[in-house]
N, C-alpha and C positions, 0 to 999 in steps of 0.2 A: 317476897310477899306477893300475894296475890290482890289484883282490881278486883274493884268490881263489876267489871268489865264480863273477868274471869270468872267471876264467881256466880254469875247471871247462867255465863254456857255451860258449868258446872250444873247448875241445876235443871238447867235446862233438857241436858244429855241423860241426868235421873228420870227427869220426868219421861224423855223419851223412852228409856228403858222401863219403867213400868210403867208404860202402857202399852209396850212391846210382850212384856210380861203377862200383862191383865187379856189381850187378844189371843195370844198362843196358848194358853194356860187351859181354856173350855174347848180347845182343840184338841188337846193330848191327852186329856183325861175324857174325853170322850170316845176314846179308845177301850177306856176299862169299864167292864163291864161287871166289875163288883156292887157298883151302885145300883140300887135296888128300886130308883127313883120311877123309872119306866112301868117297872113291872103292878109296882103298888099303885101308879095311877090306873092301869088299867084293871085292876083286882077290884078299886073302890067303883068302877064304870061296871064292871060284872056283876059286882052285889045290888045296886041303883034297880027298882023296879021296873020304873019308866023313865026312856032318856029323851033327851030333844034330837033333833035331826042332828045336830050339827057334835052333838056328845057321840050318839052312835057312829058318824063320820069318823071322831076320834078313837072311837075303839076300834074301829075295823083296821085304823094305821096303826095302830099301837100293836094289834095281835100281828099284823105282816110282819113287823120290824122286828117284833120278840123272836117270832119264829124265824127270821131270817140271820136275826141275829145268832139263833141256836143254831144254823143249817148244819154243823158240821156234827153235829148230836142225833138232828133228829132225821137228817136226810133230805133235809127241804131244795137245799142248792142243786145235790143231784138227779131231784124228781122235776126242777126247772128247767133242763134241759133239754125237754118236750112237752107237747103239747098235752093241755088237762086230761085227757082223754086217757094217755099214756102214763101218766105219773103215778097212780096205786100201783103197776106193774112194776115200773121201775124200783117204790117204795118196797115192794114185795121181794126183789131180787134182793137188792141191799140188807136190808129184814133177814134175808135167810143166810147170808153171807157174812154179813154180822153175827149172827149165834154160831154158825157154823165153824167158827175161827176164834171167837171169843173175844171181837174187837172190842176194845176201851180207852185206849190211848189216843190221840187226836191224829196220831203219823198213821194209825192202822185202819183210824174211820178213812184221813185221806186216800190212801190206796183204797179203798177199797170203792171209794166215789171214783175212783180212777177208773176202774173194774168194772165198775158198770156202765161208766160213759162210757168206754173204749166198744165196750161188751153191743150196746144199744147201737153206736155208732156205726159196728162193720154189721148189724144185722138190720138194722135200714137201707144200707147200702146196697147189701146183698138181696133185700126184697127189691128194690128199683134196677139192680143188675137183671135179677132170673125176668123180671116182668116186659125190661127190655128186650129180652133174646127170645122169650117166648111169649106170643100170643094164647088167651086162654083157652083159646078152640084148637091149640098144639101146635099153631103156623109158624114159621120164620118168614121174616123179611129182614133187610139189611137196608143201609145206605150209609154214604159217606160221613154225615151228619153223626147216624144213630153208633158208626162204628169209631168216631173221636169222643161222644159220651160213654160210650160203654168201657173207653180206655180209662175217661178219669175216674169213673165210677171203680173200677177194678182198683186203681193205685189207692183211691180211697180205703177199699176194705183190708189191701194190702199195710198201710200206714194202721190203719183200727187195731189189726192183727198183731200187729209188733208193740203195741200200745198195750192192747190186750195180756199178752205175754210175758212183757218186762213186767208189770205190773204186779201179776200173780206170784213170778216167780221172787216178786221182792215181796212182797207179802208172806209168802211160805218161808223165806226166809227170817223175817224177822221174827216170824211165828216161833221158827226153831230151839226146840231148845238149849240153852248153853253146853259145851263140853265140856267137861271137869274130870281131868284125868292127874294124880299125881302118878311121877315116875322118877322112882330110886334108880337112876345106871349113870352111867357116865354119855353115853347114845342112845338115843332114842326117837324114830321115827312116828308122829302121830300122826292119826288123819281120822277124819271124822269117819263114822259108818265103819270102823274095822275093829274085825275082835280081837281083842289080845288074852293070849296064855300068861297069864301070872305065879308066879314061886316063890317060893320067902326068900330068896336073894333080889330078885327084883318084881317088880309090881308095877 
């Protein structure tokens, strides 16, 4: 039989659990982003005539967070990875790289944000290598200094490079389409890319 001693820590170990419960709960589900709660407050902030300071304050957070929320949709996370000046450009590559492959799946938007940092990365690099090595009036000059920056600056665009690279060629990859070959023999050698002669004994 149990005290009541017992039966005090008993409830007491409940109560700690839900409200273990009740704290973690608008944590995890603020991860899902099927709620539509966000979007319809700032819809009814768009329709509103006139707002107050502090309403229009709210709409300005509210449109960041949507659209960062969407970033991997609409390209917003990899146009933040320079300066405003530079992000329509950035937008523009992604834009055409996107139709141009037919991304839709969230692993092909990824690469392909991959694609463009890697892509933006070794060709910044490469504008501050060439400007290092040459003066605009055609000059060189050197020093110890400027020849330990132009090292790291090269490993940089060399690292961008191999970024670059993997990247596309796992994109083309996945792009690829399946190979569906049936084959009637007892041996048979497949490989992708190769032609095979077929007979009505084997196929």
């Amino acid at each position: 039989m149990t005290t009541k001693k017992q039966n005090k820590q008993l409830v007491k170990r409940d109560d700690k659990k839900n409200k273990m419960k009740k704290i973690i709960k608008p944590l995890i589900e603020s991860f899902d982003f099927s709620d539509t709660k966000m979007i319809e407050e700032y819809a009814e902030l768009e329709e509103k005539n006139k707002l107050t300071s502090k309403e229009e304050k709210k709409r300005s957070e509210l449109q960041l967070e949507i659209i960062m929320m969407y970033g991997l949709k609409n390209g917003a996370w990899v146009a933040n990875i320079t300066y405003g000046k530079y992000q329509k450009a950035l937008t523009t590559i992604r834009t055409s790289l996107v139709r141009e492959y037919n991304c839709t799946a969230p692993l092909e938007l990824m690469l392909i944000d991959r694609i463009v940092a890697s892509y933006w990365r070794a060709m910044k690099s490469e504008t501050v290598f060439n400007h290092l090595i040459e003066k605009e009036g055609g000059g060189f000059s050197f020093d110890q200094l400027k020849v330990n920056i132009i090292k790291e600056i090269n490993k940089s665009i060399e690292l961008a490079n191999r970024h670059l690279n993997a990247n596309i060629i796992l994109l083309k990859e996945l792009k690829q389409p399946k190979l569906n070959v049936k084959v009637n023999t007892k041996n048979a050698f497949v490989a992708q890319n190769q032609q095979f002669n077929t007979n009505k004994k084997n196929s």
